[in-house]
C-alpha positions in Angstrom: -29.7 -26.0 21.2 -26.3 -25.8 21.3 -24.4 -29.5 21.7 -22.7 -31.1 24.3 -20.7 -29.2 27.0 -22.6 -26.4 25.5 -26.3 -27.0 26.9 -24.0 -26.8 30.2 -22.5 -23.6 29.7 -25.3 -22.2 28.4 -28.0 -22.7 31.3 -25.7 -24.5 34.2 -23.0 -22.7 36.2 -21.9 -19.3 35.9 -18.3 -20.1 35.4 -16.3 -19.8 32.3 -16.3 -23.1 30.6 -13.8 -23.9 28.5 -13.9 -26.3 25.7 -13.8 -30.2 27.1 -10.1 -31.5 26.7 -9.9 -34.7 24.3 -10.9 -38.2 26.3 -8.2 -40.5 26.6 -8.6 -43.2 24.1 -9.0 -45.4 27.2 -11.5 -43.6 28.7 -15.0 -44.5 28.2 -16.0 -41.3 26.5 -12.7 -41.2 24.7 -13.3 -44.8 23.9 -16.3 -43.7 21.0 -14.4 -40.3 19.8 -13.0 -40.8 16.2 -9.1 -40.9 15.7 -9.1 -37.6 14.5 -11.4 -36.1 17.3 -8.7 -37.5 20.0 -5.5 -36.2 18.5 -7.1 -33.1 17.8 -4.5 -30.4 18.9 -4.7 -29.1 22.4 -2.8 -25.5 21.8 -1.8 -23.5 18.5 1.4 -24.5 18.6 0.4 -28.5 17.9 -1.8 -27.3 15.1 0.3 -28.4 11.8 0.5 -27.6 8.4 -0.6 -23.9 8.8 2.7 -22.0 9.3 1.8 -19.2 7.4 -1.2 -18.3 9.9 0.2 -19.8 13.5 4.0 -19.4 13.8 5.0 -17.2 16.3 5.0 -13.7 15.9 2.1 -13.8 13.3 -0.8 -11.7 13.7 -3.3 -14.8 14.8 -0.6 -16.0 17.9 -0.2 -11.9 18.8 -3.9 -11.5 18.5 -4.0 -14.5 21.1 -1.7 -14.0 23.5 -3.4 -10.4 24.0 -6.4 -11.8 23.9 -7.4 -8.6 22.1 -9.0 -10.0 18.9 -12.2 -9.7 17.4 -14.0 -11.7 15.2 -11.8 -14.0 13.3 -13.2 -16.4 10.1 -11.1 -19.3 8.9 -11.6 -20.3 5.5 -10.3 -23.5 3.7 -11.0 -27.2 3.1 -11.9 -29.8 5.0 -9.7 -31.4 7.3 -7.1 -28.2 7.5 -7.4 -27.4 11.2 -10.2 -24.6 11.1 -12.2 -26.3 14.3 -8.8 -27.1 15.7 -7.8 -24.0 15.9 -11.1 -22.7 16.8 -11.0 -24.9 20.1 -6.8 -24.1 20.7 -7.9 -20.5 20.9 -10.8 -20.9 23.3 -8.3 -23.2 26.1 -5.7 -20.5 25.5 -7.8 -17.6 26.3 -10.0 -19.2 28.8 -12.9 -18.5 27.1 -16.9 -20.0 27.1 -16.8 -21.9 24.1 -20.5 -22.5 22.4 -20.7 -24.6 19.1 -23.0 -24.2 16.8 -23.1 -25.6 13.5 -25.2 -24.3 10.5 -26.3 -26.9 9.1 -28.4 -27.7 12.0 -29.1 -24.3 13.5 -31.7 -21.9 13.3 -32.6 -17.9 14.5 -34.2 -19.2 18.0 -31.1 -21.1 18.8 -28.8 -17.7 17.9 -31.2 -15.7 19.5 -30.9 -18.0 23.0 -27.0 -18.0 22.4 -26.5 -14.5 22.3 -29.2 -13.5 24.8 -26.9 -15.9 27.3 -24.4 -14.4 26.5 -25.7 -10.2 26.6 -26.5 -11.4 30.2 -22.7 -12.8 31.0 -20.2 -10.5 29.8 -17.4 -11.7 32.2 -17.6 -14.7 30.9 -16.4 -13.6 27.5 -18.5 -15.8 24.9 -16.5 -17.2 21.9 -19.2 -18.7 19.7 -17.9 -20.8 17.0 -20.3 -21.7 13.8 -19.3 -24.2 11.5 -19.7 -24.1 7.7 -21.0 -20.4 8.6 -21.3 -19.9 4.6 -24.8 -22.3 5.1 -26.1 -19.3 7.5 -29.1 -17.1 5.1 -28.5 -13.5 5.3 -31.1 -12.9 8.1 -29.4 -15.3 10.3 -25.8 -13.5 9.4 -27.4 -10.3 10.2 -28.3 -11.6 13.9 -25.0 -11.7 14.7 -24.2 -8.4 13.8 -25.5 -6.2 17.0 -23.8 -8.4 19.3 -20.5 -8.7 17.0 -20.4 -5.0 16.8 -20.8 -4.5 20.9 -18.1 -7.6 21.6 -20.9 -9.7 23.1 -19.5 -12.2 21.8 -16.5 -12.7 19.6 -17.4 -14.8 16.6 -15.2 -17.5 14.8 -16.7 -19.0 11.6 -15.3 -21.4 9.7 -16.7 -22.4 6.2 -14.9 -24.4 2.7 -16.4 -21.6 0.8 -15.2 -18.2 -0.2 -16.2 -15.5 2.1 -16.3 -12.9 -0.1 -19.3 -14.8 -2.2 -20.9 -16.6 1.2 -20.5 -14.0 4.1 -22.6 -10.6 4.3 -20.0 -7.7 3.7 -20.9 -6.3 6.9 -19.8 -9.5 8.9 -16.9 -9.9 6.7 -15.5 -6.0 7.7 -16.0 -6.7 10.9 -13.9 -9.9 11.0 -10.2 -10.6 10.4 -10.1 -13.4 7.6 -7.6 -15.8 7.4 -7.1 -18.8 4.3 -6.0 -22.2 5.4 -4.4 -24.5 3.0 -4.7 -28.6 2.2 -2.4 -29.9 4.3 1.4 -30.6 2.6 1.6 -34.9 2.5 4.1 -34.8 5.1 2.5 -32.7 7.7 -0.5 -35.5 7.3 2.0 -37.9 7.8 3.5 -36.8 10.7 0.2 -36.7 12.4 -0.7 -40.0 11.2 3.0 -42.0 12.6 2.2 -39.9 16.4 -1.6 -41.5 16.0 0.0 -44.7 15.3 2.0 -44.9 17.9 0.4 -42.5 20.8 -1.2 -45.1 23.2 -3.6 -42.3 25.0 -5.3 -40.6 22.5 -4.1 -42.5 19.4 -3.6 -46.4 18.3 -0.8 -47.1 20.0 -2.0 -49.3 22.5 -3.0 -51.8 19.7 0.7 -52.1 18.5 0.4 -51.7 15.3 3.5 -50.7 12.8 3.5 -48.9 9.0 6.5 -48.3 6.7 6.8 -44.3 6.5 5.6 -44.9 2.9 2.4 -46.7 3.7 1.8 -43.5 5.8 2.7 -41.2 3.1 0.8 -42.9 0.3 -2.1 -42.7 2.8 -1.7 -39.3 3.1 -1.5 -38.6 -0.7 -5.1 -40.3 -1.2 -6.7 -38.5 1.2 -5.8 -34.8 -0.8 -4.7 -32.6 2.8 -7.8 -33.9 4.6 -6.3 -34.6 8.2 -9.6 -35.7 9.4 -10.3 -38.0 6.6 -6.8 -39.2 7.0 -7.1 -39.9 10.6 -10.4 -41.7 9.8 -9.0 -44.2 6.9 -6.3 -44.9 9.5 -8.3 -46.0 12.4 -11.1 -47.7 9.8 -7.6 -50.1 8.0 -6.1 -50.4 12.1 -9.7 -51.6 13.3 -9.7 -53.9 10.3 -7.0 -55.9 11.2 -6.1 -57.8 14.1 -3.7 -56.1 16.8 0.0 -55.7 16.6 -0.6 -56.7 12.7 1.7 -54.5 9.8 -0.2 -51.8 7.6 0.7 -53.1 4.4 0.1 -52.1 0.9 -2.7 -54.6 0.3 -5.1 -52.5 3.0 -4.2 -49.3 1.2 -5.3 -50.5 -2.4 -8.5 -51.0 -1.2 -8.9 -47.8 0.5 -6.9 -46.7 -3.0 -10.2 -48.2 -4.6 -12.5 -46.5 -3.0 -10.8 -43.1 -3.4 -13.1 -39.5 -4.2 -11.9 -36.9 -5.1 -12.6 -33.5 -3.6 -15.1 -31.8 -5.8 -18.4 -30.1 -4.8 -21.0 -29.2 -7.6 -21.7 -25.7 -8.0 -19.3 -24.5 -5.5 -15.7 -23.3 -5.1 -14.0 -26.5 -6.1 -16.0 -26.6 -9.6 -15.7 -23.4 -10.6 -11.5 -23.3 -9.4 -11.2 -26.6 -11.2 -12.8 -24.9 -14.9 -11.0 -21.9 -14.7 -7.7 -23.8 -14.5 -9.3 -26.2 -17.5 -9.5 -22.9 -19.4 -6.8 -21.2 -18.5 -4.6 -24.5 -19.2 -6.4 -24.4 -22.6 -6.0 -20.7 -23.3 -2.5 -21.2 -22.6 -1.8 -24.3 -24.8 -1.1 -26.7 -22.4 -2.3 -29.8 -23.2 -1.0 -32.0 -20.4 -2.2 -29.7 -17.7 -5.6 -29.4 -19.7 -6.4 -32.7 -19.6 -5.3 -33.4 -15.6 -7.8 -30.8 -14.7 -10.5 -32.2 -17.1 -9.8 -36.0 -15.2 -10.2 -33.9 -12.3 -13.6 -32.7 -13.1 -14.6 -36.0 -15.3 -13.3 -37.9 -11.5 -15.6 -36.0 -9.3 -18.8 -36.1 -11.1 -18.9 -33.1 -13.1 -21.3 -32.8 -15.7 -20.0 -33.4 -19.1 -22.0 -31.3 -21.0 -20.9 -28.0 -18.6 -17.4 -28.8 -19.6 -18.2 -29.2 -23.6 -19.9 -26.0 -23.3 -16.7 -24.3 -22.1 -14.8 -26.4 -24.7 -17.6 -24.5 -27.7 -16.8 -20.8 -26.0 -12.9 -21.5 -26.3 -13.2 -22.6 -29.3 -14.3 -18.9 -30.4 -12.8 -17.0 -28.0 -9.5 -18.4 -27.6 -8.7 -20.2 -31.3 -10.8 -18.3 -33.2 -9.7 -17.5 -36.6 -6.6 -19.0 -36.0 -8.1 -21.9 -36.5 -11.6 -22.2 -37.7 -11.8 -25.7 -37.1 -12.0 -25.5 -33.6 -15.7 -24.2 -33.8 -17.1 -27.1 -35.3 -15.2 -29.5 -33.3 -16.3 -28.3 -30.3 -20.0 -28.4 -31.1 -19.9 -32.1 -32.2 -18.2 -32.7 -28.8 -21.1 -31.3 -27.2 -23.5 -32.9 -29.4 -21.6 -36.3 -29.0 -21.7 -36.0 -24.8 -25.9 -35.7 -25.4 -26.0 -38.9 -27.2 -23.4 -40.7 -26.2 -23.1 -40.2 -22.4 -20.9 -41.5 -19.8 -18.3 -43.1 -19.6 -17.6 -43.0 -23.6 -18.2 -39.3 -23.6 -14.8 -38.6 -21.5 -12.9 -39.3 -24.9 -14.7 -36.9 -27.0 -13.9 -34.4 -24.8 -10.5 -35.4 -24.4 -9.9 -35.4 -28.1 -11.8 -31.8 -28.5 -9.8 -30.6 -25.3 -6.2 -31.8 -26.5 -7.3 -30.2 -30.2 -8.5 -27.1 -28.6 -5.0 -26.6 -26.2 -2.7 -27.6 -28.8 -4.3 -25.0 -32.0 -2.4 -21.6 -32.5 -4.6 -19.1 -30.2 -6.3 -15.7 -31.3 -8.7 -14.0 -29.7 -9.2 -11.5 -32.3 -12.8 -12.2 -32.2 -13.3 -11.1 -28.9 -11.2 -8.0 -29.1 -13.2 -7.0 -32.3 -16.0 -7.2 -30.8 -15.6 -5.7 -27.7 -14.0 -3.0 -29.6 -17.3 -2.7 -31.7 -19.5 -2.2 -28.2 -17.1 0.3 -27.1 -17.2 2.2 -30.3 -21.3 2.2 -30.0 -21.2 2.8 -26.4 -19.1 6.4 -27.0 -19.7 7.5 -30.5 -23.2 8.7 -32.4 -24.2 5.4 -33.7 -23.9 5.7 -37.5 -26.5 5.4 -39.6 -26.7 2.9 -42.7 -25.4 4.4 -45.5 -28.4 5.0 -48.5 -26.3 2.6 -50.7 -26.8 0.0 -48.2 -30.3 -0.2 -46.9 -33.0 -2.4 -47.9 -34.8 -0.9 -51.1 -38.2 -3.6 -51.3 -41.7 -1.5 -51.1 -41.9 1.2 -52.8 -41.2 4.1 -50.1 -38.3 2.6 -49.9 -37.0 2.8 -53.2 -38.5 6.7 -53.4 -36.2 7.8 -51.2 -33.4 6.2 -52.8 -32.3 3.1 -50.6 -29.9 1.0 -52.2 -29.2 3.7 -54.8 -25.7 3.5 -55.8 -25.1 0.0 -54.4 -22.1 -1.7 -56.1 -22.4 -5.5 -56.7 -19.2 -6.9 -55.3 -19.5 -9.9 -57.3 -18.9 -8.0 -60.8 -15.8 -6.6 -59.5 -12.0 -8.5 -59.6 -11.4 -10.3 -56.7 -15.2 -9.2 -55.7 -14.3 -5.9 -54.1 -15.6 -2.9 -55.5 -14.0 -0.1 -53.2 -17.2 1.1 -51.7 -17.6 1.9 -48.2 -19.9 0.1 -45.9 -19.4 2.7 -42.9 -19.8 6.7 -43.3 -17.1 7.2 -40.6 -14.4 4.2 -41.8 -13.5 2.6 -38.2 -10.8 -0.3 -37.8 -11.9 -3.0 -35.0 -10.8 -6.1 -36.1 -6.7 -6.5 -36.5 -6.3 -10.3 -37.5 -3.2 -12.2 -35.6 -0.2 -13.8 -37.9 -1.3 -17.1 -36.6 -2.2 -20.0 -37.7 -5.1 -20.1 -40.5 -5.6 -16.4 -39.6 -2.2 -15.7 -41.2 -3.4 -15.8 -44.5 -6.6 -13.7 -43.4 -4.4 -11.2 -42.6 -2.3 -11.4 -46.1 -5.8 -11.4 -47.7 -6.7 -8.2 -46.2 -3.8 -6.2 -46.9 -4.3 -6.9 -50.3 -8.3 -6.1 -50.8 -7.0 -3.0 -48.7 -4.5 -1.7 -51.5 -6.9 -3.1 -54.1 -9.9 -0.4 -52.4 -7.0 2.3 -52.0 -6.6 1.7 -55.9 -9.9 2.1 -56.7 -10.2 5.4 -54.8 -13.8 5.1 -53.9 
């Protein structure tokens, strides 16, 4: 069922019941919250970092303080104020809050939740799901009826893109809104008033940071409020009270540092489309900080040399035909070599691959040659050309007429190889494909010559 206060709502009074105010860090319930459970924000207006979606006159604050809105889904990473918000909009409407988080919920409890709340419509139901992205489709289409008739008014919150996580029907019917990592010195801000609030924060134990140790916190812990709040009470409860925050604490929470990555979902496949892009775009400084990044959080080295291989033709091409081969010993060096020694073969094939001259003639010859076979009569091989072993073959004349290139200057003989002549490859005056180019002008006036 749903948690806490929630159990309350659901089956107790008939009342409204609005989300439980943060405990007092003195107070015996308060005592056991997390930091960053007590100083979570009590109204939009103390959210931080998020400007873009709560200053006033937005749509979000308007959609509030009519208290007109419908469904509302905030998406971004952890620690950026989704559930805060969540909660400042159920106290400022007045609304029965019921949370529910995905991870541990399942169709009967939806089906109780909403039946609840079918049965008290004055009370105005604001049911928040957390990482709603983990939700199935069946359980995303359960919301739907009740969604549609305003039985309840759903806020989701998930790290993961809607548009890949959330059924398009739920989606239309919900305004969306994108949340950002927190800038370093919103985080730090939050983390000096936790220091020194003595209700809800640390204040009471007396203990005093340098604005940089705060800010250096708040770099290592990447816009995560929450996990910023959490290092800070972990180093505060560490030490004895009224003692500094010093340097030495942070180096070994500096230590013990991860890096925001999750397999297989937004964050990996962000973090290789900037790898590629830095590549594509022959940078090899940014290159190499994204493939740290991935290298950092666990990524799977032989994913990344794969990438590295389909650059390598796509991107250098011709331009530099050395790239090919490179990159497939990279990949063949990262199965039998491994980690950690593996990290500077595929440096060395990333920083060759960002800093070669780029073509990606390749690609737009071949496309061009599935384009030319997707909307012309595909041509047939010309007689000359065919295979003439067996002896039908050879009675109806394949390979009749075929000119040996190799007894001809320069080995071009002038014959055609296509009975419609099409052009789909135009080499780039790049790098090694330079002199490709040079070389093909000149076989070209050599077959105009011949006349063939």
């Amino acid at each position: 069922m749903a948690r806490g206060d929630d159990q309350a709502s659901l089956f107790g009074d008939d009342s409204p019941a609005e989300p439980r105010p943060e405990a007092a860090a003195g107070s015996a319930s308060g005592a056991h919250q997390p930091l960053a459970a007590r100083m979570r924000p009590r109204a939009l207006a103390e959210v931080v970092g998020q400007d873009h979606v709560t200053r006033p006159g937005g749509l979000l604050p308007r959609l509030i303080a009519t208290d007109r809105f419908g469904s509302l889904i905030f998406y971004g990473p952890p620690g950026c104020g989704k559930t805060s918000i969540a909660e400042a909009i159920a106290r400022e409407t007045k609304s029965r809050f019921v949370r529910v988080n995905a991870v541990m919920s399942n169709v009967a409890e939806l089906r109780e939740i909403l039946a609840v709340a079918r049965r008290r419509p004055e009370a105005r139901t604001l049911l928040f799901i957390d990482e709603l992205h983990r939700f199935n489709k069946s359980q995303q289409d359960l919301l739907l009826p009740d969604v549609e008739e305003g039985n309840v008014r759903l806020i989701g919150a998930t790290t993961h893109n809607p548009g890949f996580y959330v059924n398009p029907p739920l989606l239309s019917r919900s305004h969306l809104f994108r949340l950002e990592p927190l800038a370093t010195a919103a985080v730090a801000g939050v983390l000096r008033r936790a220091l020194d609030d003595p209700e809800r924060g640390l204040g009471a134990r007396g203990h005093t940071a340098d604005d940089k140790i705060l800010t250096d916190l708040a770099v290592l812990c990447d816009g995560d409020l929450r996990r910023a709040l959490n290092a800070l009470e972990v180093i505060a409860l560490s030490l004895p009270e009224q003692a500094p925050l010093t340097e030495a604490e942070l180096e070994v929470f500096a230590r013990e540092r991860r890096i925001r990555y999750d397999a297989d979902e937004d964050e990996h496949y962000d973090t290789i489309s900037a790898f590629i892009k830095s590549c594509r775009g022959s940078d090899p400084d940014a290159a190499m900080y994204w493939l740290a990044k991935m290298l950092a959080g666990g990524e799977d080295p032989r994913f990344i040399a794969r990438r590295l291989v389909i650059l390598a033709s796509e991107d250098v091409g011709l331009a530099d035909a050395l790239a090919l081969p490179l990159a497939v010993a990279a990949h063949h060096a990262c199965d039998f070599i491994g980690l950690p020694e593996a990290e500077l073969t595929l440096a060395h094939a990333t920083l060759y691959i960002a800093a070669a001259p780029k073509s990606n003639s390749a690609t737009l010859a071949l496309a061009e040659a599935h384009r030319v076979l997707k909307e012309q009569p595909v041509q047939p091989v010309p007689l000359a050309l065919r295979d003439k072993s067996g002896k039908a073959s050879k009675q109806a004349g394949h390979g009749k007429g075929y000119l040996y290139s190799h007894d001809f200057p320069e080995n071009i003989s002038g014959q055609a190889y296509l009975e419609r002549p099409l052009t789909l490859y135009t080499p780039k005056p790049v790098g090694m494909e330079a002199k490709i180019a040079d070389r093909l002008a000149r076989w070209q006036e050599l077959r105009a010559h011949l006349g063939r």
